[in-house]
C-alpha positions as CSV (number, residue, x, y, z in Angstrom):
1,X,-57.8,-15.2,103.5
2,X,-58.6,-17.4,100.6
3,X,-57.8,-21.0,99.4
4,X,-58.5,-23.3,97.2
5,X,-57.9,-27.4,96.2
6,X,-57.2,-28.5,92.7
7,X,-57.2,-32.1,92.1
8,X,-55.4,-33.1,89.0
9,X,-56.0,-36.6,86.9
10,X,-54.0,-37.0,83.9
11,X,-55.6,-40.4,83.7
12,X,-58.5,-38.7,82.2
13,X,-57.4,-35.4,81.6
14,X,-59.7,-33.8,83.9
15,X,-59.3,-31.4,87.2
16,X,-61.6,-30.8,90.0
17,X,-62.0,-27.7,91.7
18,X,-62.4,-29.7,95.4
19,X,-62.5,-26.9,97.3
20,X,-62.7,-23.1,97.3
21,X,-63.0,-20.6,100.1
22,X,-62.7,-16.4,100.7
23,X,-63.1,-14.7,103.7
24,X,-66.5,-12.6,103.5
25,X,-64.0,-9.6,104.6
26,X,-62.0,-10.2,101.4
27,X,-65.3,-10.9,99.1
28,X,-65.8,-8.7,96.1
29,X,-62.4,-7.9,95.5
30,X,-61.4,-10.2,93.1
31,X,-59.6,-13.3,94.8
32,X,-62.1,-15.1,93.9
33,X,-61.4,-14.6,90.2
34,X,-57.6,-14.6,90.4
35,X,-57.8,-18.0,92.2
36,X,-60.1,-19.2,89.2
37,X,-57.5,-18.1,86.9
38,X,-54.9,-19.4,88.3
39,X,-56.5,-22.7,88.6
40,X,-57.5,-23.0,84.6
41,X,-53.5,-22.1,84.4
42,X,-52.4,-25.2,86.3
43,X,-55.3,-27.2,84.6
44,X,-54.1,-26.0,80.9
45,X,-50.3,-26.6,81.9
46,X,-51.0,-30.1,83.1
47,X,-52.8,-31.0,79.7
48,X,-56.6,-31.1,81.3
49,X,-59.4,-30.6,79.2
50,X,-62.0,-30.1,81.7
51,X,-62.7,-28.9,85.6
52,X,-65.1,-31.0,87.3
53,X,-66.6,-28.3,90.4
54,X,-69.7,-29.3,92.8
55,X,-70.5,-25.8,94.1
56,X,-73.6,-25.6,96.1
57,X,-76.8,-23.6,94.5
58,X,-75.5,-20.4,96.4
59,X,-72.7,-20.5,94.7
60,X,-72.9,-22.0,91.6
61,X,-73.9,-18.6,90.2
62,X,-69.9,-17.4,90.4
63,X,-68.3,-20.4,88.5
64,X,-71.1,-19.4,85.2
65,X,-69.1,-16.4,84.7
66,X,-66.2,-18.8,84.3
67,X,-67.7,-20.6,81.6
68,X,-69.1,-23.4,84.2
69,X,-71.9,-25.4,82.2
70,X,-74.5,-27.5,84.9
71,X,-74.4,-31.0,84.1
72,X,-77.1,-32.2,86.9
73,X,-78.3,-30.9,89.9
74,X,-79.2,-32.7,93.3
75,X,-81.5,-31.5,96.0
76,X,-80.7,-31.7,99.1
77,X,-77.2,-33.5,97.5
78,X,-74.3,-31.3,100.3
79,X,-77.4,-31.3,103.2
80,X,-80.8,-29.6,104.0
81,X,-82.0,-26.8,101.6
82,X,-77.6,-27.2,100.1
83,X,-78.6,-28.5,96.8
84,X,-75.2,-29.7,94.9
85,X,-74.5,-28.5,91.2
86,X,-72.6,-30.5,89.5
87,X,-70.7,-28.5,86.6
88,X,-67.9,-28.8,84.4
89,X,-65.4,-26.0,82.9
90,X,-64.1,-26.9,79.1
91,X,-60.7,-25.6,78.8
């Protein structure tokens, strides 16, 4: 199983990833990368120039080979030893 939560604001032509998830059964077999695909889709069809994503420090490491540039980082920032990346994704 795997989801994910795009949040779209045409306000100021920015997405956020909000949420992402895959089963650690169905890891490594590229869900992970068709949901990232399909997400820059509905981001590029709704006119978005960037995706906002807050990955933790575990996981920031995946959205990089997307393109995902770190913008700040904050220690502690999603709980104890969960340090929050924030990135953004130019489309």
């Amino acid at each position: 199983m795997a989801v994910f939560g795009l949040d779209i604001d045409p306000k100021i032509n920015r997405a956020s990833i909000t949420w992402i998830m895959t089963s650690p059964r169905v890891q490594a077999n590229g869900i992970g990368t068709a949901m990232m695909s399909y997400a820059n889709k509905m981001a590029k069809d709704s006119n978005m120039k960037v995706i906002d994503i807050a990955p933790n420090h575990l996981s920031a490491p995946f959205f990089e080979k997307f393109g995902a540039k770190t913008i700040k980082e904050i220690t502690d920032g999603w709980g104890l030893d969960m340090h929050r990346v924030d990135m953004e994704l130019l489309l």
